[in-house]
Backbone as a chain_set.jsonl record, in Angstrom:
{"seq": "XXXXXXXXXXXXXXXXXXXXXXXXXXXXXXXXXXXXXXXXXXXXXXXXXXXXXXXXXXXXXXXXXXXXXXXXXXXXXXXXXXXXXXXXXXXXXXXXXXXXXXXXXXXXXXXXXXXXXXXXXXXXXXXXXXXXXXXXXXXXXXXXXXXXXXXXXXXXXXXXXX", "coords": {"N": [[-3.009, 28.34, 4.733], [-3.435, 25.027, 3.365], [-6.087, 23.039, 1.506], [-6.074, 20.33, 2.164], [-4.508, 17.56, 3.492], [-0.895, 16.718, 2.622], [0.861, 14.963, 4.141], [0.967, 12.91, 6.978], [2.776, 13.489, 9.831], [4.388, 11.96, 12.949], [6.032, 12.474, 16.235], [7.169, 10.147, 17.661], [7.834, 8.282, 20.767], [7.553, 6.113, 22.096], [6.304, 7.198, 24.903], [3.924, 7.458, 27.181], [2.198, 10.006, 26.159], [3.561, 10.358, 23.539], [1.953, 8.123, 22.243], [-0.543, 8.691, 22.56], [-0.229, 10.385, 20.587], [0.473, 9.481, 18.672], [-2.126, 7.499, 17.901], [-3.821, 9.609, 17.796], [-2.77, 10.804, 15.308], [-2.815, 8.538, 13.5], [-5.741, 8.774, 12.8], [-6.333, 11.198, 11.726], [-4.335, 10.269, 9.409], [-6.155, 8.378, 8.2], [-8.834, 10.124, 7.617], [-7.861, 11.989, 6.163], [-6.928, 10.288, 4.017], [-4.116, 10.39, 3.447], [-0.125, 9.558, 4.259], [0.847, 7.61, 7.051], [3.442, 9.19, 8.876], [5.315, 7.978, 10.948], [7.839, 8.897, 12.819], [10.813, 8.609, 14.595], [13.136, 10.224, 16.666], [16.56, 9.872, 17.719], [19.435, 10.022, 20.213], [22.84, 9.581, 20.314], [24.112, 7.881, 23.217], [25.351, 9.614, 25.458], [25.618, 11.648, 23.822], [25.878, 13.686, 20.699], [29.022, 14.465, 20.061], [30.782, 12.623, 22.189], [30.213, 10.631, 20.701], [31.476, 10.759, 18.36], [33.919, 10.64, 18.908], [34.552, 8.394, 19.317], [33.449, 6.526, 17.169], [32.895, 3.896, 16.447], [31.605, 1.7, 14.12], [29.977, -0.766, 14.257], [29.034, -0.421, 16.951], [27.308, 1.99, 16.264], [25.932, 0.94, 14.579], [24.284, -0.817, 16.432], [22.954, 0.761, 18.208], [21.09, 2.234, 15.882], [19.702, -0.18, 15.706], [18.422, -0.485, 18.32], [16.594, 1.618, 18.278], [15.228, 1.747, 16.373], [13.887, -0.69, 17.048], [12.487, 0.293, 19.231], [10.784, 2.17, 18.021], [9.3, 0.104, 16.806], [8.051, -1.021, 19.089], [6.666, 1.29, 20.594], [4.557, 1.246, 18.107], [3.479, -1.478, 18.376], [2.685, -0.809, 21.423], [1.264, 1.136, 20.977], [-1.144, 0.978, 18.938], [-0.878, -2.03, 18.101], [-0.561, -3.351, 15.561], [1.346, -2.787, 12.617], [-1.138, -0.197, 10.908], [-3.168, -1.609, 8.169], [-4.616, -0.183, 6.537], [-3.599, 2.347, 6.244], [-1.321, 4.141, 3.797], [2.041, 3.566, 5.551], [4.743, 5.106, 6.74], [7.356, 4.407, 8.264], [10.371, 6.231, 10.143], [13.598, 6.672, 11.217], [15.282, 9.105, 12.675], [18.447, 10.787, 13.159], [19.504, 12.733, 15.6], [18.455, 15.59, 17.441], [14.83, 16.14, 18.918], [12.94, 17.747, 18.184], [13.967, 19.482, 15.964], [14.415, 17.359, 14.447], [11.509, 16.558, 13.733], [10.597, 18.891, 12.916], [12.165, 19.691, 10.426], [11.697, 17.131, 9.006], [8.312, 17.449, 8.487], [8.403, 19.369, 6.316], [6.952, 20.532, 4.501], [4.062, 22.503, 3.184], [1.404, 21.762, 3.72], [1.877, 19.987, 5.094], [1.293, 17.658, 7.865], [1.527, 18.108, 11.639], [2.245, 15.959, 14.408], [2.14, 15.939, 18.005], [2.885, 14.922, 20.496], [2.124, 16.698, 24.275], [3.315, 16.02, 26.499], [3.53, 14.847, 29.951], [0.903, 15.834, 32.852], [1.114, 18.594, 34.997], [3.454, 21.004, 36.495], [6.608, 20.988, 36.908], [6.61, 18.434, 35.131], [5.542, 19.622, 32.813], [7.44, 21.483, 32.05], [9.153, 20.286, 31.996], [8.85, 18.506, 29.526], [7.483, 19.273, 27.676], [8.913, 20.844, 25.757], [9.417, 20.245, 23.031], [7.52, 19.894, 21.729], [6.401, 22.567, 21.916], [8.636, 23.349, 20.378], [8.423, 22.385, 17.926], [5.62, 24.192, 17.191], [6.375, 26.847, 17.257], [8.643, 26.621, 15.062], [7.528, 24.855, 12.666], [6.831, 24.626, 9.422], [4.267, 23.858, 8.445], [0.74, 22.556, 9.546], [0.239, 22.63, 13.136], [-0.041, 19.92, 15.104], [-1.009, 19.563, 18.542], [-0.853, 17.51, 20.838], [-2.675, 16.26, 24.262], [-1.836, 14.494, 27.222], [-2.847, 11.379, 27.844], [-4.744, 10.319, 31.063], [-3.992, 8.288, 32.093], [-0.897, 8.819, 31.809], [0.27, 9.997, 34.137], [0.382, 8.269, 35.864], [2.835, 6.331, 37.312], [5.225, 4.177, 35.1], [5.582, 1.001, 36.359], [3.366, 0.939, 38.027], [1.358, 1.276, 36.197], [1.409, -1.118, 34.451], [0.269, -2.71, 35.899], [-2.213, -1.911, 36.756], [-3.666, -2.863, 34.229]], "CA": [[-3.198, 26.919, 5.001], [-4.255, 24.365, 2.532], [-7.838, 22.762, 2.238], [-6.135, 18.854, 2.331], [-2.995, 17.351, 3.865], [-0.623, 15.735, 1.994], [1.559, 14.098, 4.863], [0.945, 13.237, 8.506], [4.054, 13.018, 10.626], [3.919, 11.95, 14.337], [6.729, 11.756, 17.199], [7.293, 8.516, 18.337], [9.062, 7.404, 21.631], [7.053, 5.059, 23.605], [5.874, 7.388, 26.358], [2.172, 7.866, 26.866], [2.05, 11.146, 25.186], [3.267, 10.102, 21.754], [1.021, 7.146, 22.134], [-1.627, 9.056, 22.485], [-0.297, 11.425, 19.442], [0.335, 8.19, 17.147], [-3.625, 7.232, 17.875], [-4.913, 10.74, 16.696], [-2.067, 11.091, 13.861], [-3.538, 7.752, 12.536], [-7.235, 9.496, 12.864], [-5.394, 12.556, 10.691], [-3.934, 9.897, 7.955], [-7.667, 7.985, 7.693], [-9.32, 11.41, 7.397], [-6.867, 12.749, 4.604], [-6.142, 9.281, 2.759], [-2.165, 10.658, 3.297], [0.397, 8.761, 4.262], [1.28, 8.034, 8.374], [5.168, 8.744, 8.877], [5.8, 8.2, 12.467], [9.247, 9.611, 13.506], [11.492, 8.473, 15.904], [14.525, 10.93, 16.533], [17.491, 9.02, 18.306], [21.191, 10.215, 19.759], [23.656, 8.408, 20.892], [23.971, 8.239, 24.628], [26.312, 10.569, 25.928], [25.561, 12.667, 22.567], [26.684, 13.098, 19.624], [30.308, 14.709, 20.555], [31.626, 11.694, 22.299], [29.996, 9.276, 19.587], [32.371, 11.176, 17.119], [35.555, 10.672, 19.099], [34.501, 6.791, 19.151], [33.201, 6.221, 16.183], [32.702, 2.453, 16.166], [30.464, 1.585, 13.395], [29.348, -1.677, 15.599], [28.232, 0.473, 17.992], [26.45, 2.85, 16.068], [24.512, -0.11, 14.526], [23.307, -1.672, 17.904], [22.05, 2.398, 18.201], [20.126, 2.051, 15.185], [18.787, -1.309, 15.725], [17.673, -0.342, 19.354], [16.253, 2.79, 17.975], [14.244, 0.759, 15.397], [12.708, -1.892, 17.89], [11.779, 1.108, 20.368], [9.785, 2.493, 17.068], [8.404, -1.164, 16.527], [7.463, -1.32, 20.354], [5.516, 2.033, 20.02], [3.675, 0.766, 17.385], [2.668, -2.511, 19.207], [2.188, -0.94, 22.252], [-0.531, 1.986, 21.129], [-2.108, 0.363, 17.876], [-1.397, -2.602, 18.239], [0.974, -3.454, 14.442], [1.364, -1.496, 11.244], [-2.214, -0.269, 10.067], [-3.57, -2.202, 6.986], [-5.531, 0.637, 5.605], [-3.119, 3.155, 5.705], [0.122, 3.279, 3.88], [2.875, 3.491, 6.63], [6.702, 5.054, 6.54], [8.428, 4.677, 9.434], [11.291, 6.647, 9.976], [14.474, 7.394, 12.26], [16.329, 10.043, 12.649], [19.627, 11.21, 13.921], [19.27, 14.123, 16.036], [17.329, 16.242, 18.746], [13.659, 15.494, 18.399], [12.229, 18.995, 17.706], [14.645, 19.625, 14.646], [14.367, 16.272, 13.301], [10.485, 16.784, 13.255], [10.466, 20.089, 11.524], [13.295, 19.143, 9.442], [10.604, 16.012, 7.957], [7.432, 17.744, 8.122], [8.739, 20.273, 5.485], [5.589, 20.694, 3.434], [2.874, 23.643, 3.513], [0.417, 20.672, 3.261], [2.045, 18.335, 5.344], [0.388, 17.846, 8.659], [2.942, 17.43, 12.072], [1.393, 15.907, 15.311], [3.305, 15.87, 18.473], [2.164, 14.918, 22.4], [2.753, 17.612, 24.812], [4.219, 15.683, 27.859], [2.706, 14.28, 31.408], [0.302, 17.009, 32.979], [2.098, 19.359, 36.59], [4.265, 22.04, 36.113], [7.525, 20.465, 36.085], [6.675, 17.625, 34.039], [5.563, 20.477, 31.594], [8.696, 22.234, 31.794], [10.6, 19.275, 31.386], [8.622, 17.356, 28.575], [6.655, 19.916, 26.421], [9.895, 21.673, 24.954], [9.77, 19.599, 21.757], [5.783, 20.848, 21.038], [7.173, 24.238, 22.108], [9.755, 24.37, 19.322], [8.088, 22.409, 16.74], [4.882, 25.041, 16.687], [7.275, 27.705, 16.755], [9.254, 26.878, 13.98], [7.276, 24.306, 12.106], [6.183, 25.235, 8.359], [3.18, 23.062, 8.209], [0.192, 22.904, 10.709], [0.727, 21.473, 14.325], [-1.831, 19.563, 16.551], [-0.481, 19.096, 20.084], [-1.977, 16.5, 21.628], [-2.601, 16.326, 24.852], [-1.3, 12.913, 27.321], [-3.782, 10.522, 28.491], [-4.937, 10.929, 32.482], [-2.827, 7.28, 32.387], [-0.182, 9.311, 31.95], [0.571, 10.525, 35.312], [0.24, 6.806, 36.822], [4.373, 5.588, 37.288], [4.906, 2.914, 34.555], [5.795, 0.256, 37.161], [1.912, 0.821, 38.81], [0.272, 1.272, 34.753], [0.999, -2.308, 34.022], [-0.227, -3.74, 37.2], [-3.138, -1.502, 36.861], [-4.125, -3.007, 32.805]], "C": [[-3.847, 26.262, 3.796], [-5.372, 23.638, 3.007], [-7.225, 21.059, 2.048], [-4.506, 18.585, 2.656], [-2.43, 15.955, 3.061], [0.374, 14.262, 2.908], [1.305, 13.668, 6.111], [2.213, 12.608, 8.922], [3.246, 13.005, 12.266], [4.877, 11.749, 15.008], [6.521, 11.217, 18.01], [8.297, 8.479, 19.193], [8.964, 6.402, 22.577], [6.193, 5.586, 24.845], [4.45, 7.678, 25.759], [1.376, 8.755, 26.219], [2.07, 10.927, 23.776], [2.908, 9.185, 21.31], [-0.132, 7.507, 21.445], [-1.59, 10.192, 20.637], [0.114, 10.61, 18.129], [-1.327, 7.65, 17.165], [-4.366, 8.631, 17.01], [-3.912, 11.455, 15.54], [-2.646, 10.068, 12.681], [-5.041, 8.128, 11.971], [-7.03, 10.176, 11.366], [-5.607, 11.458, 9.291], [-5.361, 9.356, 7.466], [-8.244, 8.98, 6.672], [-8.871, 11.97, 5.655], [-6.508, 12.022, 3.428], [-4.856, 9.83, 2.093], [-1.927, 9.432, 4.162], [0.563, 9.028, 5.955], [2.979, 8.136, 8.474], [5.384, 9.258, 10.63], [7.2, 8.248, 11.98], [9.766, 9.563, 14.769], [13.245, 8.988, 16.13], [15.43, 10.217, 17.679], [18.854, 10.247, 18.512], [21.826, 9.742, 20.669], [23.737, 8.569, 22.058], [25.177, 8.798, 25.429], [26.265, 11.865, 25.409], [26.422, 12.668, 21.915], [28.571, 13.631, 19.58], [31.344, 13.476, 21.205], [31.493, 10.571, 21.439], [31.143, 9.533, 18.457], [33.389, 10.662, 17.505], [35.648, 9.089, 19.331], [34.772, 6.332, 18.052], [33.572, 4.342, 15.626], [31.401, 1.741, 15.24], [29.752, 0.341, 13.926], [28.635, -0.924, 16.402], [26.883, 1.124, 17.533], [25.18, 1.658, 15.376], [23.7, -0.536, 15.291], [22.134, -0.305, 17.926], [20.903, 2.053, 17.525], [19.276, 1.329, 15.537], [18.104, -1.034, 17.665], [17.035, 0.975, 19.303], [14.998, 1.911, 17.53], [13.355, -0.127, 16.607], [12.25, -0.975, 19.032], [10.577, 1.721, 19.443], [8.405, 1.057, 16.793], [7.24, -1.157, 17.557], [6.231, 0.035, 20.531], [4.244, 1.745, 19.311], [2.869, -0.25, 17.879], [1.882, -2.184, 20.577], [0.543, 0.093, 21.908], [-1.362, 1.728, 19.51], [-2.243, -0.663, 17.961], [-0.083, -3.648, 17.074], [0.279, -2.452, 13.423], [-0.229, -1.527, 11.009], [-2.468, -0.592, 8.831], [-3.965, -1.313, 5.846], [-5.049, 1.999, 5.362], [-1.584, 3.183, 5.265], [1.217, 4.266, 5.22], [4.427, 3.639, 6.317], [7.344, 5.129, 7.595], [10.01, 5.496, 9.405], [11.951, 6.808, 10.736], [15.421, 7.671, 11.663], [17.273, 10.446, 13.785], [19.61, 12.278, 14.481], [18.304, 14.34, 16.981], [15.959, 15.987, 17.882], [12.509, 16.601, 17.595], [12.596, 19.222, 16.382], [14.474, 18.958, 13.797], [12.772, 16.519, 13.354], [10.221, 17.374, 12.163], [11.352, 19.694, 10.333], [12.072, 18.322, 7.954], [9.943, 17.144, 7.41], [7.981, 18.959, 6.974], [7.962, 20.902, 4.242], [4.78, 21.564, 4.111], [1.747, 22.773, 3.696], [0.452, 19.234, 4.15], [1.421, 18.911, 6.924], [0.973, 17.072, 10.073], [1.7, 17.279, 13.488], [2.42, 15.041, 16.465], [2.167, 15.807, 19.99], [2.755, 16.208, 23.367], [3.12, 17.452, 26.231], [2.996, 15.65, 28.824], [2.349, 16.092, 31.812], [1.276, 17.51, 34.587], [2.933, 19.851, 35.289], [5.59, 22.017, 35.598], [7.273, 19.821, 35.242], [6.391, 18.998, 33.053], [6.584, 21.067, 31.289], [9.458, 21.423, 31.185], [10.209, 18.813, 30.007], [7.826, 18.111, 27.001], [7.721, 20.916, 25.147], [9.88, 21.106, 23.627], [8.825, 20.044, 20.945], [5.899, 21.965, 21.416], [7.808, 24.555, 20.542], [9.011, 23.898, 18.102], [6.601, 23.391, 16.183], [5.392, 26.408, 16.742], [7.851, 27.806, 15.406], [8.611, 25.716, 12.5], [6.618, 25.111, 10.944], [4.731, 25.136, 7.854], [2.237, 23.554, 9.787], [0.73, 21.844, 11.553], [0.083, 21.286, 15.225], [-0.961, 19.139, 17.762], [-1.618, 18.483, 20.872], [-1.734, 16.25, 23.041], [-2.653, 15.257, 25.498], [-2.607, 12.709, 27.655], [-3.504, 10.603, 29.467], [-3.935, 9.544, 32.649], [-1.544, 7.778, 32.67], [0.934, 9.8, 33.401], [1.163, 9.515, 36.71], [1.928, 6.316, 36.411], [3.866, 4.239, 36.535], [5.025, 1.727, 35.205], [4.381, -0.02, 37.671], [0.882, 0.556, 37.319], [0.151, 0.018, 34.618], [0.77, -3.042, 34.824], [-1.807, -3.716, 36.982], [-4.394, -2.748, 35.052], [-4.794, -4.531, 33.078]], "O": [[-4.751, 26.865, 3.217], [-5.733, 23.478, 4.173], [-8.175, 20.357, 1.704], [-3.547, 19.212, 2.206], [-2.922, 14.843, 2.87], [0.532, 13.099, 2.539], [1.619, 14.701, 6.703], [2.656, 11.528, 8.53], [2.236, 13.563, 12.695], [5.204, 10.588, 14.764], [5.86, 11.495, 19.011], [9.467, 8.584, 18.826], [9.717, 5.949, 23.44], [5.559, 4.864, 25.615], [3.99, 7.953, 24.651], [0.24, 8.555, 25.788], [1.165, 11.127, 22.966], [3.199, 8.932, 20.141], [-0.644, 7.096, 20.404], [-2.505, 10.539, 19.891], [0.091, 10.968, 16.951], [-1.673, 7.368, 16.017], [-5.115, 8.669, 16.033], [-4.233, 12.497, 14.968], [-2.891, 10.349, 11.508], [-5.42, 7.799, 10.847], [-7.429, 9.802, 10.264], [-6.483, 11.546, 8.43], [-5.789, 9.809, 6.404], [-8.24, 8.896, 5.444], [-9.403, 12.19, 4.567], [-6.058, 12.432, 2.357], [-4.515, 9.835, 0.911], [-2.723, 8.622, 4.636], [0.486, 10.176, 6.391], [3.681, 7.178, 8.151], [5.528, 10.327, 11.222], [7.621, 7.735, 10.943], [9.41, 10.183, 15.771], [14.256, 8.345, 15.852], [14.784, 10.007, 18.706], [19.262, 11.038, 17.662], [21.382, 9.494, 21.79], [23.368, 9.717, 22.307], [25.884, 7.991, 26.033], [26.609, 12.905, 25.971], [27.494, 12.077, 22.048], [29.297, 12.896, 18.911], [32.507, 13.367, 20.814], [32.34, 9.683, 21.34], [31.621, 8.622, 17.781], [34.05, 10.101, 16.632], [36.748, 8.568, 19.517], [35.844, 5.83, 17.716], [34.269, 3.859, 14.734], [30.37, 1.329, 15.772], [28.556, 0.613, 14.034], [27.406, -0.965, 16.336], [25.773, 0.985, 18.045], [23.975, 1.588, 15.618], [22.506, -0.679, 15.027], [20.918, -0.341, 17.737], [19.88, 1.663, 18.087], [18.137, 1.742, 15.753], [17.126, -1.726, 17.948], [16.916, 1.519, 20.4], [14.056, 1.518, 18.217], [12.15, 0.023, 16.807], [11.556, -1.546, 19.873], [9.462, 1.809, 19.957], [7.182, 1.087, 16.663], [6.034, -1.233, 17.321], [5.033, -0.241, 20.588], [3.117, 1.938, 19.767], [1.649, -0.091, 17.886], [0.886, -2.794, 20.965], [-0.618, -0.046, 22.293], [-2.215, 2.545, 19.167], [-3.419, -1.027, 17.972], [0.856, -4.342, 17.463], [-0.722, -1.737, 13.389], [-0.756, -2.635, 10.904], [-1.946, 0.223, 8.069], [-3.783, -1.499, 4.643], [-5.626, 2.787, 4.613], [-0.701, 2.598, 5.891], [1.016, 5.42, 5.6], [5.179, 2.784, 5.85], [7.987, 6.16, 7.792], [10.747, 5.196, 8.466], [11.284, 7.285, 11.654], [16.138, 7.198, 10.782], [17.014, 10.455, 14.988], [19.742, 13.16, 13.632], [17.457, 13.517, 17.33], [15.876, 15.734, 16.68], [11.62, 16.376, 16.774], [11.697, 19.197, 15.541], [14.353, 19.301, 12.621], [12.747, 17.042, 12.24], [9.854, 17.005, 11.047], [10.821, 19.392, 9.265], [11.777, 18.622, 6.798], [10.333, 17.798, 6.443], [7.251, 19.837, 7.433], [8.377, 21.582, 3.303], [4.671, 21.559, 5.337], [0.801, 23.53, 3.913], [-0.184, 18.18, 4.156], [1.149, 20.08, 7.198], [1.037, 15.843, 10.078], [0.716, 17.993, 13.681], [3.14, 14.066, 16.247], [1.143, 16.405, 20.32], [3.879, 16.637, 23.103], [3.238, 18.376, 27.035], [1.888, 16.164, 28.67], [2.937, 17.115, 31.461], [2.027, 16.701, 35.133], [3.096, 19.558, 34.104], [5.985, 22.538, 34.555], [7.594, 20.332, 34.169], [7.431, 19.336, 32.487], [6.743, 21.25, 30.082], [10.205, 21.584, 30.219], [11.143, 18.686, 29.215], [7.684, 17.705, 25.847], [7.382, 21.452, 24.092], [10.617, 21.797, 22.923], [8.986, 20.48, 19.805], [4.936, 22.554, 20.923], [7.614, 25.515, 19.795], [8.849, 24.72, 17.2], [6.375, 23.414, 14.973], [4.674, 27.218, 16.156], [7.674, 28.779, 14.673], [9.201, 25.777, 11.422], [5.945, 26.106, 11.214], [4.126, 25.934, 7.137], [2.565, 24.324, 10.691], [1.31, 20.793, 11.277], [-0.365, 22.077, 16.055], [-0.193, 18.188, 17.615], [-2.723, 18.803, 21.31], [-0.555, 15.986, 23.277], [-3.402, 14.466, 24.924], [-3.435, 13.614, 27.764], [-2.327, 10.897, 29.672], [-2.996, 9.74, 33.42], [-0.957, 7.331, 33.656], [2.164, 9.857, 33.419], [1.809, 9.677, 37.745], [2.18, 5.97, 35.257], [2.92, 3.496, 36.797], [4.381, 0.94, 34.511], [4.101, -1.213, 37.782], [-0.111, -0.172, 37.318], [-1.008, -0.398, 34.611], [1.035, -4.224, 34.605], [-2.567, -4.685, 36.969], [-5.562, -3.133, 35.1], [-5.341, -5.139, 32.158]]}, "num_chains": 1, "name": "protein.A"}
């Protein structure tokens, strides 16, 4: 392991988990005076097999651009907007969300930080597979962050509750 990180990555999708793991990835970039590169992995909805046999470049733009403003909305909803004081790369990627992580973080130095899904058994089954594979196969270190007790509260009742 090295004694300073040169990158922090964080997956980004909106849910309360990688809220909570864009709040202590920004902690990370402060800390390290590195750079924050939230990561938001995208695929087309059906997957990428029937997107091929389409292939409407219209289409795949709307993708993008509703990819992009779900990254924006992240950002607004658990900071707030871009941090001032650190520099900031946003990024999306094409692909499953585990792969496209590791894929980035690709540095001995770089520093990957990932939520590990709503707390119960299923939800863990269902939601932690992504912080499963990326501390499996990731090259760099990997902080799994654990959701906020909000978490658990149906989003329909959270914003009644705020």
């Amino acid at each position: 392991m090295t004694s300073s990180v040169g990158r922090v990555f964080v997956g980004v999708d909106g849910s309360p988990g990688s809220l909570q793991a864009l709040r202590h990835a920004l902690g990370f970039a402060r800390v390290f005076a590195a750079p924050l590169i939230p990561v938001l992995a995208w695929q087309p909805p059906g997957g990428e097999s029937p997107a091929r046999a389409r292939e409407v470049p219209e289409l795949e733009q709307e993708w993008v651009r509703v990819a992009d403003r779900r990254l924006t909305a992240a950002f607004e909803e658990g900071l707030g907007l871009l941090p001032p004081d650190v520099l900031c790369e946003p990024r999306l990627i094409r692909g499953p969300t585990g792969p496209a992580l590791v894929a980035c973080a690709d540095r001995p130095n770089d520093l990957l930080v990932v939520g590990t899904g709503r707390h119960g058994l299923f939800a863990r089954l269902a939601h932690s597979r992504i912080a499963g594979y990326c501390i499996s196969h990731a090259y760099c270190c990997v902080v799994a962050v654990p959701p906020p007790p909000l978490a658990d509260v149906p989003r329909h009742v959270r914003h009644l509750t705020v």
